[in-house]
DRENGU-450495 format. One record per residue (C-alpha): residue in one letter; x, y, z. Coordinates in steps of 0.25 Angstrom, whole numbers, plus 5000, padded with zeros to 4 digits. Example, Ala and Ser with C-alpha at 12.3 -4.5 7.8 and 13.67 -1.06 7.14 Angstrom:
A504949825031;S505549965029;
This chain:
X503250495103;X502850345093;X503950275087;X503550235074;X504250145065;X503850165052;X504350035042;X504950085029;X505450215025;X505050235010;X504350365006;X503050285006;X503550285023;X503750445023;X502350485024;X502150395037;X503550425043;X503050585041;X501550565049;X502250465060;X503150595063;X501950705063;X501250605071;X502350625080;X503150495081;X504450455080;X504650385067;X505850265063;X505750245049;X506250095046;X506750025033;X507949965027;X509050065026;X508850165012;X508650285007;X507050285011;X506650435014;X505750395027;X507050385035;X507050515033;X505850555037;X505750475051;X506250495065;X507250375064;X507650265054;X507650105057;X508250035046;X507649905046;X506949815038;X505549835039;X505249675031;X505849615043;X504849625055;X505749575066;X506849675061;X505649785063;X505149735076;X506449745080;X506849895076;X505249925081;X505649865097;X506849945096;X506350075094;X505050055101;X504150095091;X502750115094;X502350115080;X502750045067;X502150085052;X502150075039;X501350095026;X501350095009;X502249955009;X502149815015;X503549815017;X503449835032;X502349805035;X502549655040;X503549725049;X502649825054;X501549725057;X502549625066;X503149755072;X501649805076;X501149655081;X502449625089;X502549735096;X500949775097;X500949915091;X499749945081;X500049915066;X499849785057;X499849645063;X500949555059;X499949455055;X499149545046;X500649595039;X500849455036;X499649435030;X499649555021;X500949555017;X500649415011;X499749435000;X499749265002;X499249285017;X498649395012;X497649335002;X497449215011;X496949325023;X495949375013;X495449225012;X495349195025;X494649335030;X493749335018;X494249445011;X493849464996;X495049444988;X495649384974;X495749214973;X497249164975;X498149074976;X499649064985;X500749024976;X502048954979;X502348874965;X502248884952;X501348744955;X500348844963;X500548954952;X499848854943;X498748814953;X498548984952;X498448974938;X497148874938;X496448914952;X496449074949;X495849154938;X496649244930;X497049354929;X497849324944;X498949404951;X500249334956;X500749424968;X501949404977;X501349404993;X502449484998;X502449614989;X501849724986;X501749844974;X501549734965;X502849664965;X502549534963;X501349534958;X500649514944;X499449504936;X499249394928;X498249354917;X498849214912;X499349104919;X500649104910;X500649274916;X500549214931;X501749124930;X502749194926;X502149314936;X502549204946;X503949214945;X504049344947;X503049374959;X503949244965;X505249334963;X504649464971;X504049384983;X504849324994;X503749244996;X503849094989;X502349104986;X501449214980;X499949234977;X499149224963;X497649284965;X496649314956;X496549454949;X495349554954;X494949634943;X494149734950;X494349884954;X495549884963;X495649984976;X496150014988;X495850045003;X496750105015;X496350065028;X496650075043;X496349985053;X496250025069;X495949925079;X495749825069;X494649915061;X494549995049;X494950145052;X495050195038;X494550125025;X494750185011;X494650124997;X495550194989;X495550194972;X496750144966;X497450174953;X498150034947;X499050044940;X498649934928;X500149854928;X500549724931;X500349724943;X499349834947;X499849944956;X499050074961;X499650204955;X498450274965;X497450284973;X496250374977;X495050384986;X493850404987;X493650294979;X492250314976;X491950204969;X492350074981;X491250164989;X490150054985;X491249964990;X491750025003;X491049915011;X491549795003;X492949845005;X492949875019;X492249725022;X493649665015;X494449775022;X494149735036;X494249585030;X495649615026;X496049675041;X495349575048;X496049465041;X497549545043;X497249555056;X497349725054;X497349805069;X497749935065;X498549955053;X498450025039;X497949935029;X497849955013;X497049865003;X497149834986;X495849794984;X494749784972;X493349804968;X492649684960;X491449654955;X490849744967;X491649634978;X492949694985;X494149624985;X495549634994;X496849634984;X497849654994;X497949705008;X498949755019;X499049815031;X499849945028;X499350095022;X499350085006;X500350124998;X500350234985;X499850354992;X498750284998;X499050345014;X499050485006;X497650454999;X497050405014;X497750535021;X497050615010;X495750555010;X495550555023;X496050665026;X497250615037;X498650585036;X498750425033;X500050415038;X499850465049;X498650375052;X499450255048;X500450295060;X499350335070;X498850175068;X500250125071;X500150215084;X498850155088;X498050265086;X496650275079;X496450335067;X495150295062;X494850435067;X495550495056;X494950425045;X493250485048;X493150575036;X491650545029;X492150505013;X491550645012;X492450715018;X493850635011;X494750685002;X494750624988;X496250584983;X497150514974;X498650454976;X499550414963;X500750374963;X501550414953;X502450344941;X503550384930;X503150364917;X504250324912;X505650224917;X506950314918;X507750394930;X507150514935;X507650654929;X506550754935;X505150754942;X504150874940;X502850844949;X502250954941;X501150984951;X501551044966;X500850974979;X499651064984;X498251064984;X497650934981;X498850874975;X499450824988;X500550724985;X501450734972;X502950674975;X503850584971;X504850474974;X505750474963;X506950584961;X507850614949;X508750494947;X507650374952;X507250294942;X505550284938;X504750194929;X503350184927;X502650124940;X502649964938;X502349954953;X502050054964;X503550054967;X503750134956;X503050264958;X503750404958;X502850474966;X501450494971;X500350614970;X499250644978;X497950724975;X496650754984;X495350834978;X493950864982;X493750754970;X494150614965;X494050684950;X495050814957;X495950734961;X496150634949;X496150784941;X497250834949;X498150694950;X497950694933;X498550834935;X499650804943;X500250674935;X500150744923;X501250834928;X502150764934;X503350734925;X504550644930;X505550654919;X506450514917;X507550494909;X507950324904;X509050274912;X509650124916;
């Protein structure tokens, strides 16, 4: 039986916790200690800090792991990449998981390898921040190189806007630097990928649906997205830039990118399965378990196999995460609509007492849904549907 280790042990952790136990392996679900429901769920708990690599590599020798995963957060991920390298098993290399959880290092890979992406500049002063100002054309976003969901980061149209943004990307970052770029303005979108043997197993450009705040932040996805088709072979050229700069083996990797002027461009990119629903849209389109691919890969297995479906013969779907509309405490939920058929997905992380407000980042969504059809046009019917029936009543509160 394989020993996996899987790092974190959030709800976005259940799904691959659940398909590492089909799969038939022995699962240790490892995180800080808290009330996080994948200890529940797996074979064994490891509490440990999954930001510290050594800590990891040390709980991974002890258990004699023969796998280590993770997915839908960076919070692990550097861990996972020194844990894979220093003790050969298959997964992210510790070089790339530096590079890509450094949107500094990140950006400067990009130049080097040729990869299309937005002008920038590192800042370590408010004398740098200044330079910013006069070398880059605004409107420019400030983000921190050490988070993710948006924390940190701002648009800004002014230069006035972009100091005081400064201040506040510098209190999120435990960096004492942070990276001012250029603003795309372009159609953004996504793509999920697998690499195998240091090439491109599955590759999918998936829609998303921003939500338009400051920052930006995707309330869905959905695929096929028919119109990046003209566009497929552009994409894939930066792609395999992108895993050839990182250095990518045999890992999952997810993209933000952007259509502009007909040229494709790389926002962002690490070497982990997306978040927001995105390995229920792959499962779906392709018609395979996601999660369970994403273990097969840390095992060493192929899955490209998996992934041979003509575009013909995929399933047309759309994830959205879901929001309250209104700040208070949670007093009832009523979904409105049952799971069947092609709603396939429609649950919720939030219980009577939590509480909600509108989404201002992705941390704050209640829930998700999840709708297939024989259509793009069926499934943005049904999705309508659906949201228009769900009521989460909220009353004020301190």
């Amino acid at each position: 039986m394989h020993k996996i280790m899987i790092l974190g042990a959030s709800y976005s952790l259940v799904p691959l916790i659940q398909a590492a136990r089909r799969l038939g392996c022995y699962t240790i679900a490892t995180s800080i200690p808290g009330d996080y429901p994948g200890f529940s769920v797996a074979d064994e708990s490891c509490f440990c800090d999954i930001t510290k690599p050594e800590e990891i590599l040390e709980a991974a020798r002890n258990n004699q792991i023969d796998g280590i995963a993770t997915c839908c957060m960076d919070v692990g991920l550097r861990s996972q990449g020194y844990v894979a390298s220093m003790l050969g098993l298959p997964g992210p290399t510790w070089e790339g998981v530096q590079i890509c959880t450094d949107k500094s290092r990140m950006k400067e890979a990009f130049r080097k390898g040729q990869v299309n992406t937005a002008a920038y500049l590192k800042v370590r002063s408010r004398e740098e921040l200044e330079k910013a100002c006069e070398t880059l054309r605004f409107p420019v976003m400030i983000k921190a190189v050490d988070q993710m969901g948006g924390r940190g980061m701002s648009r800004c149209d002014t230069k006035e806007a972009l100091l005081k943004a400064y201040q506040s990307t510098m209190a999120a970052t435990g960096k004492d630097y942070c990276i001012v770029e250029e603003f795309l303005n372009g159609t953004v979108f996504g793509v999920e990928a697998l690499v195998e043997q240091g090439e491109l197993a599955c590759f999918l450009p998936v829609g998303n649906d921003p939500n338009r705040r400051n920052p930006f932040f995707h309330m869905g996805h959905w695929a096929p997205c028919v119109e990046l088709q003209p566009y497929e072979d552009k994409i894939r050229e930066q792609v395999e830039r992108v895993i050839r700069v990182y250095g990518a083996v045999s890992n999952p990797m997810d993209f933000d990118m952007m259509l502009m002027d007909g040229e494709v461009y790389v926002i962002e990119a690490t070497m982990r399965a997306g978040a927001s629903c995105l390995p229920e849209l792959m499962g779906i389109h392709f018609g395979v378990n996601y999660y369970e691919m994403l273990i097969r890969l840390c095992l060493g297995e192929s899955v490209s196999p998996y992934f041979q479906r003509s575009r013909e013969e995929r399933t047309p779907v759309i994830v959205r995460q879901l929001e309250a509309k209104k700040a208070g405490i949670v007093e009832e939920v009523i979904p409105g609509t049952k799971v069947g058929g092609n709603l396939t997905d429609l649950s919720f992380n939030i219980h009577k007492g939590d509480r909600v407000r509108p989404m201002e980042s992705g941390r704050d969504r209640i829930g998700q849904a999840i709708v297939k059809g024989d259509t793009m046009e069926s499934c943005e019917a049904l999705l309508a549907e659906v949201l228009e029936r769900i009521q989460v009543k909220v009353k004020d509160g301190d």
